[in-house]
C-alpha positions in Angstrom: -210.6 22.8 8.7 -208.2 20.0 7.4 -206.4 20.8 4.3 -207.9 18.3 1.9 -205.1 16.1 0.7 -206.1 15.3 -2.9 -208.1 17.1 -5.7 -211.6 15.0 -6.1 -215.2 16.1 -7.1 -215.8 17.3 -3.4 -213.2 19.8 -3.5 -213.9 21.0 -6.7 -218.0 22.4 -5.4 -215.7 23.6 -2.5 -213.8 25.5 -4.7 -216.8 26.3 -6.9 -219.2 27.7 -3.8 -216.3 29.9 -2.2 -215.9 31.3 -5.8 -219.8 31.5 -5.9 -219.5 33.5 -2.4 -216.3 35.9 -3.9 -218.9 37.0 -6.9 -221.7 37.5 -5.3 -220.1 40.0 -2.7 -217.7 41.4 -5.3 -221.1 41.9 -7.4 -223.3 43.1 -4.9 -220.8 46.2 -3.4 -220.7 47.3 -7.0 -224.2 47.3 -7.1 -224.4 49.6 -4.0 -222.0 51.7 -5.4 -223.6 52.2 -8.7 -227.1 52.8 -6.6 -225.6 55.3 -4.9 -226.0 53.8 -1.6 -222.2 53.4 -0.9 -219.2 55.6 -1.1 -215.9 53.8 -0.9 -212.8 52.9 -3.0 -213.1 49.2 -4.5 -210.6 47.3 -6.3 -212.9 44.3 -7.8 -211.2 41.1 -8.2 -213.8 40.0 -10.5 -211.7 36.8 -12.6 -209.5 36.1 -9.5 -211.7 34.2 -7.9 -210.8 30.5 -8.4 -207.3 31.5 -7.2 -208.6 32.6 -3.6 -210.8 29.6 -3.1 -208.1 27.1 -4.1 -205.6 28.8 -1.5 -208.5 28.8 1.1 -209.3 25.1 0.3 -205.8 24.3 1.4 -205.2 26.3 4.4 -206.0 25.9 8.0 -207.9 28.5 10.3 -205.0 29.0 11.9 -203.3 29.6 9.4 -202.0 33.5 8.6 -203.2 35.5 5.5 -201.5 38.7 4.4 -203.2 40.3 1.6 -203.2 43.7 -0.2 -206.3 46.4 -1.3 -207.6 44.0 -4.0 -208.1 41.2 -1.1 -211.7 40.8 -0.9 -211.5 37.3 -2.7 -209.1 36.3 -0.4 -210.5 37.2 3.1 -213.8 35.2 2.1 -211.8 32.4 1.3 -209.6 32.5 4.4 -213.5 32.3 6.4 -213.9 36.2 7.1 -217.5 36.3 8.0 -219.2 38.2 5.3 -221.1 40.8 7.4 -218.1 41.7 9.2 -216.7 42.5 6.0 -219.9 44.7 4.5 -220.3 46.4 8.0 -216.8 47.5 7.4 -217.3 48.5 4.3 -220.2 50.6 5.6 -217.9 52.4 8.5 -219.7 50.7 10.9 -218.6 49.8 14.6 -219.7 46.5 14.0 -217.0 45.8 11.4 -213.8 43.6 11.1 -211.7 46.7 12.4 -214.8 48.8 14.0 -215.2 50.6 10.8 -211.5 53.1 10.8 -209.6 50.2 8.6 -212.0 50.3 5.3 -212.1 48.2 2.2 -208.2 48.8 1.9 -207.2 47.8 5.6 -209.0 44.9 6.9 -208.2 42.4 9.6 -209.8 40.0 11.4 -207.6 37.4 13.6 -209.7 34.8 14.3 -210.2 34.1 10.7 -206.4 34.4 10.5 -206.4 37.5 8.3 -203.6 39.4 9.8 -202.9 42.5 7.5 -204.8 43.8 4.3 -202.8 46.7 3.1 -203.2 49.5 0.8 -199.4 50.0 0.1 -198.1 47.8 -3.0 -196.2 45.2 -1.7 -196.1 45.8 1.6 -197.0 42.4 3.1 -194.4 40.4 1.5 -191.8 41.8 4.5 -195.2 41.5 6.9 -195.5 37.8 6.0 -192.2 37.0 6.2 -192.2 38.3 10.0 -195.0 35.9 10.6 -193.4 33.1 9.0 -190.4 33.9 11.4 -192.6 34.2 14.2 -193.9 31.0 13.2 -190.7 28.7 12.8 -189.6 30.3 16.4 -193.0 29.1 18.0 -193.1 25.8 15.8 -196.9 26.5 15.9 -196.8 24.8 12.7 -198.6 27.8 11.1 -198.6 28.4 7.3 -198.2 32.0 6.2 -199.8 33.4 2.5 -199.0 36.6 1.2 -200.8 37.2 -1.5 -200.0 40.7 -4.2 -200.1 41.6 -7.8 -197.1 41.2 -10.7 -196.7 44.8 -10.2 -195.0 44.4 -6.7 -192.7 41.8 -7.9 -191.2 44.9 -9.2 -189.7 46.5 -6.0 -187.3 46.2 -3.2 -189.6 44.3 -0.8 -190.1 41.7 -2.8 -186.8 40.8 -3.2 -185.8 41.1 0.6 -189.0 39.9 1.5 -187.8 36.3 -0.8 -184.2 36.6 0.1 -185.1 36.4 4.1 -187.2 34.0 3.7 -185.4 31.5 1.5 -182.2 32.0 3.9 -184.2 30.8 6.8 -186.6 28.6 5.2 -189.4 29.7 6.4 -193.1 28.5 6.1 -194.1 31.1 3.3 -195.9 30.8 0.3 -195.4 33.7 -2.0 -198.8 33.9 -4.1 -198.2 36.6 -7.3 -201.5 36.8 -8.6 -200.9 37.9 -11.9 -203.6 39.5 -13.5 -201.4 40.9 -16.5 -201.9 44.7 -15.3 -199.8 46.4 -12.6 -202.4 49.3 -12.4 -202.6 50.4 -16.0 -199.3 48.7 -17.4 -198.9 45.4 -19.2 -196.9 43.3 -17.5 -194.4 43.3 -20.8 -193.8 47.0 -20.4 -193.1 46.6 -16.6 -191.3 43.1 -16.4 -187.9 42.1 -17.7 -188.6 38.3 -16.9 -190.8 35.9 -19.0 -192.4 34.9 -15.8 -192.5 35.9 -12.0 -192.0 32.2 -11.2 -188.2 31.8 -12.9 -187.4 34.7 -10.5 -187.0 32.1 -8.0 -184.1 30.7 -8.8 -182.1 33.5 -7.7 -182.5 32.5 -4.0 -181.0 29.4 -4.3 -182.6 25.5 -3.5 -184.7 26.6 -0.6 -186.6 28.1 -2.8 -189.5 26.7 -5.2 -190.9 29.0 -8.6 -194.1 27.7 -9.6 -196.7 29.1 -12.6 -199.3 27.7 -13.2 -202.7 28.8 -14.8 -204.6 30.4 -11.6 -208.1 29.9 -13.3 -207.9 26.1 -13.6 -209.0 24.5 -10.1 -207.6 21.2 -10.8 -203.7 22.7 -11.5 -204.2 25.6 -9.4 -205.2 23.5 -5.9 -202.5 20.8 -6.7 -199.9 23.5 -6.4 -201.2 25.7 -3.6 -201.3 21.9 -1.4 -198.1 21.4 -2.9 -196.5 24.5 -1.4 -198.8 24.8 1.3 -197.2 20.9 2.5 -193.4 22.5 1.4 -193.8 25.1 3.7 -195.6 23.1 7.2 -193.2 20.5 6.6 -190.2 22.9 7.3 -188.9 22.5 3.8 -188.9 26.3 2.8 -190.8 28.9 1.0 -192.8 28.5 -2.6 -192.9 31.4 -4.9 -196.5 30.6 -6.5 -197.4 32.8 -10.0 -200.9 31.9 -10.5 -201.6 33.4 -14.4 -205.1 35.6 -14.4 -207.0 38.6 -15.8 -208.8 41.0 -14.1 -212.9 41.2 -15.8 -212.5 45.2 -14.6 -210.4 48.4 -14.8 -207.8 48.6 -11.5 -210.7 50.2 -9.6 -214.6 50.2 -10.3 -215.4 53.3 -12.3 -211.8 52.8 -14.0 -213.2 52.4 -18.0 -209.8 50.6 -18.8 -209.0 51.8 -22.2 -205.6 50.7 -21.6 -207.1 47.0 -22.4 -207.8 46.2 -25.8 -211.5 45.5 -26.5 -211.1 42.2 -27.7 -208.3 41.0 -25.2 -211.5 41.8 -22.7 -214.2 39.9 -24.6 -212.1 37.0 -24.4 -211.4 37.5 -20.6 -215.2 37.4 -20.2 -216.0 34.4 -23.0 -213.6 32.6 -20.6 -215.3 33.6 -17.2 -213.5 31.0 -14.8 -216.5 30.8 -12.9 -218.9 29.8 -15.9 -216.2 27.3 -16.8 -215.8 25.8 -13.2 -220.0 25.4 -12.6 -219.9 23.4 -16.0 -217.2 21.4 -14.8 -218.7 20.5 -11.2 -222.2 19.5 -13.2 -220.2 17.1 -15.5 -218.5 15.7 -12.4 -222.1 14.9 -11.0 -221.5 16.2 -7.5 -224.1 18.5 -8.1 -226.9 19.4 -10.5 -227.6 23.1 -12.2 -230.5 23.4 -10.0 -228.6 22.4 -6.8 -225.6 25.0 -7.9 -228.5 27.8 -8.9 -229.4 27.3 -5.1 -226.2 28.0 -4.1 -226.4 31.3 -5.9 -229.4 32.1 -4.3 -228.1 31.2 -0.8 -225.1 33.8 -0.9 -227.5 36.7 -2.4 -229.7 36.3 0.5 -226.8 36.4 2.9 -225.3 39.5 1.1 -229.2 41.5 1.3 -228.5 40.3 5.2 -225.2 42.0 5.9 -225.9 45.2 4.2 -228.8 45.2 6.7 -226.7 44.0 9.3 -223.9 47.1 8.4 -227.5 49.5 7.9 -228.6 48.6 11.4 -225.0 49.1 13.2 -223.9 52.2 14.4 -220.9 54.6 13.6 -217.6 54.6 16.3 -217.9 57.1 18.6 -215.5 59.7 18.5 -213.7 58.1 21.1 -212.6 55.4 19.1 -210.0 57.5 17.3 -207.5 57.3 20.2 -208.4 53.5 20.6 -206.0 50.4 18.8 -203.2 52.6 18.8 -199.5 52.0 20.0 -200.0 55.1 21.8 -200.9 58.4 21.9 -199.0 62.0 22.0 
């Protein structure tokens, strides 16, 4: 696709339906989990939706994605077909990574999803070695790496930065703070007032930007903003979009480490009930078109768990397979 160049009523559903697609997935592997029909680790990113679907508005299918555990958001906004995803989900041979990568390690090239890892802040150095690749190809490839305020908090992030401001390359750093690193509060953990002033310690080629992750408006003006810094040759962007997780860290976490009413107010504030009223006042669509919509992505969620149901498991052989090599 072709990175839309400014914010209008049209983008906005855009933004709105991938959002619509994020929650409806999101919310129907919870339910399987709750049923009992599906046994796997998941980090929701329930609230963190409008984030992903801005940065997906303004990227490019060739364009690379590095994202971490809590990534489903972002590989359907990057275009990861969603049975691909489930199937995976399920263990199934018909999945993104033929069922050995899991919710936590999930790639799928030709959607440009490179790496989704399960170590904390990981990709940052992995997206910086794409961006690298990148400049030395002049593909003219844009490279996110998307991770939590908690891994601004260790060594990779800072090498990860340094490199790439030193070489300028086409990076955009997306912290998507959600206010928790796991269980801690991002005052207890953090010495800076934001992640984004942390930028100016690698000098002019690099941009710090915060800006409030749940508005579409502000939050797809600055993703094209450092999406355009970066293809145009002009450096890296590091991008704090400001959120809150509407879970624990991982379903079946209770969270008593949030305050009751700090999560009542998360949830009177749903980004998604907030966007659909904003796309029916813009009149590019009505409550019954957008209801549609809903309706739409539950069906093609009921068809990729059948799709998963109905694939088989790897053979055994498939455990020497993908490898680097074998002993």
């Amino acid at each position: 696709m072709t990175s839309p160049k400014a914010y209008s009523p049209e983008v906005l559903l855009n933004i709105y339906r991938t959002a619509l697609k994020i929650r409806s997935v999101d919310s129907g592997v919870r339910g399987l989990i709750r049923s009992g029909n599906l046994m796997l680790a998941m980090h929701p990113p329930t609230g963190q939706e409008i984030i992903a679907a801005c940065m997906g508005e303004c990227l490019e299918q060739t364009d690379y994605l590095v994202t971490i555990y809590r990534g489903l958001h972002d590989q359907i906004a990057k275009g990861m077909p969603v049975k691909k995803i489930v199937a995976e989900y399920h263990g199934r041979v018909t999945g993104a990574c033929k069922g050995k990568g899991g919710p936590m390690h999930i790639t799928h090239r030709e959607s440009g999803v490179m790496v989704t890892t399960g170590v904390v802040g990981s990709g940052m150095p992995i997206a910086t070695g794409l961006g690298w690749a990148s400049q030395l190809k002049g593909d003219n490839r844009v490279t996110v790496t998307c991770f939590g305020d908690g891994a601004t908090n260790i060594g990779a992030f800072h090498e990860a930065m340094n490199l790439a401001a030193v070489w300028k390359l086409p990076v955009v750093f997306l912290c998507q703070n959600n206010q928790y690193a796991e269980c801690t509060t991002y005052e207890d953990a953090t010495a800076s007032k934001t992640i984004a002033e942390r930028a100016l310690a690698y000098g002019e080629n690099m941009v710090g930007v915060s800006v409030d992750g749940n508005d579409p408006e502000s939050m797809f003006n600055a993703m094209r903003k450092a999406v355009d810094r970066a293809r145009a040759g002009k450096g890296p962007t590091l991008l704090e979009a400001k959120t809150f997780r509407l879970s624990g860290h991982y379903f079946g976490d209770p969270s008593p480490y949030i305050p009751k009413e700090q999560m009542a107010e998360a949830f009177a504030n749903d980004p998604i009930v907030k966007v659909r009223e904003q796309v029916i006042n813009s009149g590019i669509a009505t409550a019954d078109e957008l209801d549609a919509i809903v309706t739409q992505f539950e069906k093609e969620f009921e068809e990729a768990v059948e799709f998963a149901k109905n694939s088989p498991f790897p053979e055994l052989s498939e455990v020497t397979t993908d490898m680097y090599g074998v002993a």
